[in-house]
C-alpha positions as CSV (number, residue, x, y, z in Angstrom):
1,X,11.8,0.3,-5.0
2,X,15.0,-0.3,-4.5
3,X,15.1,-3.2,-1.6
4,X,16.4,-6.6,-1.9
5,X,13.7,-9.5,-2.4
6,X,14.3,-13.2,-1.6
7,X,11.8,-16.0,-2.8
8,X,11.7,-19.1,-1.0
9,X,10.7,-22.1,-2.7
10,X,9.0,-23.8,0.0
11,X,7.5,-22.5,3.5
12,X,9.7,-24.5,5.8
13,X,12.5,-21.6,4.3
14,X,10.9,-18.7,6.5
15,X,12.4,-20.3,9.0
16,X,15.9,-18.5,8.6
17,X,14.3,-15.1,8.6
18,X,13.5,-15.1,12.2
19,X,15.9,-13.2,14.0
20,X,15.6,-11.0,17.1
21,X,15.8,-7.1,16.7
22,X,13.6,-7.4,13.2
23,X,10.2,-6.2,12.5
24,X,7.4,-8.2,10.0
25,X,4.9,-7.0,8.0
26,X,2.9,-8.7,5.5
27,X,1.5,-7.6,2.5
28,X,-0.9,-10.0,0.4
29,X,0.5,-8.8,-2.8
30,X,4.1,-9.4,-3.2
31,X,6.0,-6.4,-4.8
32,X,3.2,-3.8,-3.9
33,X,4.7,-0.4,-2.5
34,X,4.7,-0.1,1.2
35,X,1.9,3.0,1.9
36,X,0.3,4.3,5.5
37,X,-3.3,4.3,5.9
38,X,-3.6,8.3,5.9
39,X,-0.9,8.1,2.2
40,X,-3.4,5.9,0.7
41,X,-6.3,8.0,1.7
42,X,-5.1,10.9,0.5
43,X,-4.1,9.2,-2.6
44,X,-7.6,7.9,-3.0
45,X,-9.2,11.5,-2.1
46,X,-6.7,13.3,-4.5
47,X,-5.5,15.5,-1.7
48,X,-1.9,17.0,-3.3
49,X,1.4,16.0,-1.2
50,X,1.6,19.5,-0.2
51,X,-1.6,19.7,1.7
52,X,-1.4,15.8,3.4
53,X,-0.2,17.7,7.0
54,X,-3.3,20.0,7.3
55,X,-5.1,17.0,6.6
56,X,-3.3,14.5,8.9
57,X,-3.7,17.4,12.0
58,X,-7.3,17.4,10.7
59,X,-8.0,13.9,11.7
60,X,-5.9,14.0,14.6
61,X,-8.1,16.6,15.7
62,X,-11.4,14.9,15.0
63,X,-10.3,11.9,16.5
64,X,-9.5,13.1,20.0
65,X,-12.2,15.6,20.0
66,X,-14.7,12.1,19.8
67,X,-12.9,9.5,21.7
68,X,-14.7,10.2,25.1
69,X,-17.6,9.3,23.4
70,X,-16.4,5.9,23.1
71,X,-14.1,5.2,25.7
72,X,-13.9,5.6,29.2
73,X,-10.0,5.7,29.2
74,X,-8.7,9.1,27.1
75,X,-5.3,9.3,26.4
76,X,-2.9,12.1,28.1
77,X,-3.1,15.2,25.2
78,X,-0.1,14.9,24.8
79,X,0.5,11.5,24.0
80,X,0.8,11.1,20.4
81,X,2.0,7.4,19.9
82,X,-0.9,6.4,21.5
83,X,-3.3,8.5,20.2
84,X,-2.1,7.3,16.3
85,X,-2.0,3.7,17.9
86,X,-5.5,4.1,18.8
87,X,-6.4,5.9,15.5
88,X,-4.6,2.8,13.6
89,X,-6.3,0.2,15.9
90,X,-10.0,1.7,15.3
91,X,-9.4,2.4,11.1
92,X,-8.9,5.7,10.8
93,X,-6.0,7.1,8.4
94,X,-2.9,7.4,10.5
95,X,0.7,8.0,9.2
96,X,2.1,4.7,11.4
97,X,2.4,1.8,9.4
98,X,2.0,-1.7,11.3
99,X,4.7,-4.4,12.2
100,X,5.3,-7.1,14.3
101,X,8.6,-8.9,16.1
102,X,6.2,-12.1,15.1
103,X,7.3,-13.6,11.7
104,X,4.4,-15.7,11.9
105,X,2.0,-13.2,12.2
106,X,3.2,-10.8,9.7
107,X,3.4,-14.5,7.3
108,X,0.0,-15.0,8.6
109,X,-1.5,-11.0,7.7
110,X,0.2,-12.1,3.8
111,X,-1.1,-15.8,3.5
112,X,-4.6,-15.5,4.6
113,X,-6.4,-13.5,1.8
114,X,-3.5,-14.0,-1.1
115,X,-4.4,-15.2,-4.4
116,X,-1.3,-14.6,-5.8
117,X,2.5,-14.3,-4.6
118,X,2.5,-12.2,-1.4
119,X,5.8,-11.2,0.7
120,X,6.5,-10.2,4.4
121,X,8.9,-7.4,4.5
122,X,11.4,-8.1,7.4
123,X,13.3,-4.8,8.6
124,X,16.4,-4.6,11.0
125,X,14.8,-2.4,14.1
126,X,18.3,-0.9,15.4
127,X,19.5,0.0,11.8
128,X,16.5,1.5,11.3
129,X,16.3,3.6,14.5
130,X,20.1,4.6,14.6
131,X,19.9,5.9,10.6
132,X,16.7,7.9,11.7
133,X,18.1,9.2,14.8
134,X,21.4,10.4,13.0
135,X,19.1,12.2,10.1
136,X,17.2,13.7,12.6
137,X,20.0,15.0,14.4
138,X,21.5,16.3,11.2
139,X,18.0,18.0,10.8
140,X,19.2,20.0,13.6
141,X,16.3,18.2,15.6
142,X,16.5,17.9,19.8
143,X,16.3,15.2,22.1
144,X,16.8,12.7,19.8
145,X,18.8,10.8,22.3
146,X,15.5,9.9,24.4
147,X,14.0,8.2,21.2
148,X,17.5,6.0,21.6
149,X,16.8,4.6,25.1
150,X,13.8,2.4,26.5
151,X,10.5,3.8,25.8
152,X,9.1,5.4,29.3
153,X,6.1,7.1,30.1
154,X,6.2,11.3,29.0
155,X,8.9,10.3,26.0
156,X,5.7,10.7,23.9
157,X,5.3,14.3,23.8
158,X,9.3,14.0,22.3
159,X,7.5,12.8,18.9
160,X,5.3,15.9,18.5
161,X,8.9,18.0,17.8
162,X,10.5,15.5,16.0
163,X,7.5,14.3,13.4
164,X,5.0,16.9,13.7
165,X,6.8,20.4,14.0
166,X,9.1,21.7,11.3
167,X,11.6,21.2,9.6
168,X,10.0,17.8,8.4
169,X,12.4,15.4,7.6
170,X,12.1,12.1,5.7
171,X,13.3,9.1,8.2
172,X,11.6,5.6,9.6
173,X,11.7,5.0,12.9
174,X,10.4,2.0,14.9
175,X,8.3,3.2,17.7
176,X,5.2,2.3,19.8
177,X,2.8,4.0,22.5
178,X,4.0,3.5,25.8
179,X,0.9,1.8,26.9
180,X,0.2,-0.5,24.7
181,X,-4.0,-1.9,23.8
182,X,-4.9,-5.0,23.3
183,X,-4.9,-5.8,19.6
184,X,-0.8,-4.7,19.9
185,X,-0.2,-6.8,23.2
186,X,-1.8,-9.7,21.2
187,X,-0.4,-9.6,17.9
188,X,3.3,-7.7,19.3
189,X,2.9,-5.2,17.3
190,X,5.1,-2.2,16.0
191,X,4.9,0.9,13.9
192,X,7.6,2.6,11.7
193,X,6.8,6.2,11.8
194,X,7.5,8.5,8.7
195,X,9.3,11.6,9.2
196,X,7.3,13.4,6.6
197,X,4.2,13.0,5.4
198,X,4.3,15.6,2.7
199,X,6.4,12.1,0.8
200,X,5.3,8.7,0.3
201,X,6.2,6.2,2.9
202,X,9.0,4.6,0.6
203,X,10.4,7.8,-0.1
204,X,11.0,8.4,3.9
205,X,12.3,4.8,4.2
206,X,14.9,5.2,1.4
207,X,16.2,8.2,3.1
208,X,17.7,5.6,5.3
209,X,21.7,4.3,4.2
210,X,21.8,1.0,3.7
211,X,18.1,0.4,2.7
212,X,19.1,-1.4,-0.4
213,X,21.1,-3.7,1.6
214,X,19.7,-7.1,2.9
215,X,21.5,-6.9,6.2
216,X,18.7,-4.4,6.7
217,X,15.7,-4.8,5.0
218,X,14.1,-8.2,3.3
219,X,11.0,-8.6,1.1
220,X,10.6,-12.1,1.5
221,X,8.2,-13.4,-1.3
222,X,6.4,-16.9,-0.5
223,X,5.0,-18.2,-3.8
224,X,0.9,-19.0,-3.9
225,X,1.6,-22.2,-4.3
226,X,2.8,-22.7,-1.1
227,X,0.0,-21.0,0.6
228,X,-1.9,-23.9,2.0
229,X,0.9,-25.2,3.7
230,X,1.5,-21.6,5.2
231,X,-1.8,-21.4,6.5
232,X,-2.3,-24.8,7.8
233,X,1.2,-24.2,9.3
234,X,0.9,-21.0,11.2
235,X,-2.8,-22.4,12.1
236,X,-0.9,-25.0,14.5
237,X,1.5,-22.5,16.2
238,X,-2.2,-20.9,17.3
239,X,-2.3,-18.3,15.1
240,X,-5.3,-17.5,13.3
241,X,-7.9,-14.7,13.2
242,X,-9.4,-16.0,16.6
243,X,-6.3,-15.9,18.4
244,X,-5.0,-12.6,16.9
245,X,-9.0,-10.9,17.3
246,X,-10.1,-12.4,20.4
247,X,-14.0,-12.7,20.1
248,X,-16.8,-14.2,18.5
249,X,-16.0,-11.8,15.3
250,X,-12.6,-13.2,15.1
251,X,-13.7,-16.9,15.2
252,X,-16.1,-16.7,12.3
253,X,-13.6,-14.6,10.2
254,X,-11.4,-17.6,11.1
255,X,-13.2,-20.2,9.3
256,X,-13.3,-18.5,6.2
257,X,-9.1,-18.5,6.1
258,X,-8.6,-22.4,7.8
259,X,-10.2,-24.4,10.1
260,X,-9.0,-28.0,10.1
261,X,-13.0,-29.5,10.1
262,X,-14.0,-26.9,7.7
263,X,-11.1,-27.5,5.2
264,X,-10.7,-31.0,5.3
265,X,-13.6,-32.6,4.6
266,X,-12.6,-36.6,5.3
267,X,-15.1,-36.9,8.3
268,X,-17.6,-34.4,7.3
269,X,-21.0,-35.2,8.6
């Protein structure tokens, strides 16, 4: 992959990657290739790149056709950010992958499991969303122009022509559902959506000039050995696995990551 990676040598240097307009992601594994849920299912399932859109519109299918078992609120049909958002949020394979404006949380999401070097890849929003919108207009693709502006309610059924409808064209944009759930409200999340998911996701996000440049796009690597400090750090700005999963499951998936009486044991009793 061609994208440019910085190391810092201690955590207090993630400090200068916080800017406004950029998106996080972590990754526990620094160096490992950026993939969507649904690219890594198919790559696990051996479905051929070819047939990954029948597959995706299979899901999609199967997904809406069961929600109203499960929830009371069902999206408009026509809503397709949300549907994915939901599909993302409950597990299933999606082609959204998931960011955050937070640094923190996307350092948290890297830190908490790694056992060796893991990264958060930073990406410059409005690079990213102008390159895509001038692809797609190149493409020969309509109403781009809405995907420009603020999000409103009915844009959504714009992404059905511009990601799901032919010609399919490789491009990253940053978008999320108009109405947002809870998990994304919480942890301020964001997706980059591939243009097509007949190509890996990297393949989509080097269609994008300037991708190999670092005004645009970071992997920030943070060394193992300053993983305890990250943790215990982001721990006091109140982010953990109880604050980012609120509920009893989220607290005792906490305590296994950091919990100040559980990992410091001067005053156990």
């Amino acid at each position: 992959m061609a994208f440019q990676t910085v190391t810092i040598s201690k955590w207090a240097d993630i400090h200068e990657f916080a800017r406004h307009g950029w998106l996080y992601r972590g990754e526990h594994c620094a160096g490992r290739e950026l993939k969507t849920s649904l690219q890594r299912s198919c790559d696990r399932h051996g479905v051929l790149p070819a047939k990954r859109r029948e597959v995706e519109e299979a899901l999609f299918r199967e997904f809406r056709r069961a929600y109203h078992h499960y929830s009371a609120h069902v999206p408009d049909r026509k809503a397709v950010v949300e549907w994915l958002s939901l599909m993302q949020h409950h597990g299933a394979p999606t082609r959204l992958l998931d960011f955050t404006y937070s640094l923190y949380i996307a350092a948290y999401f890297a830190v908490e499991k790694g056992d060796c070097n893991c990264a958060v890849w930073a990406v410059h929003a409005p690079w990213a969303l102008q390159e895509s919108a001038t692809i797609l207009r190149g493409a020969g693709k309509s109403n781009v122009e809405r995907m420009e502006k603020r999000f409103v309610e009915g844009d959504e059924q714009v992404v059905q022509a511009l990601f799901f409808e032919a010609p399919y064209v490789r491009a990253a944009w940053p978008i999320n559902a108009f109405k947002l759930n809870e998990r994304l409200r919480i942890q301020e999340g964001a997706f980059l959506i591939p243009g097509d998911v007949s190509e890996s996701f990297v393949h989509n996000f080097e269609a994008l000039p300037g991708h190999d440049q670092r005004d645009n796009v970071i992997e920030i690597v943070i060394p193992h050995s300053e993983r305890q400090t990250a943790v215990e750090a982001v721990f006091q700005m109140g982010i953990s696995q109880t604050s980012l999963f609120p509920g009893l499951d989220g607290f005792a998936r906490s305590l296994d990551v950091y919990h100040p009486v559980v990992h410091n044991p001067v005053g156990w009793t």
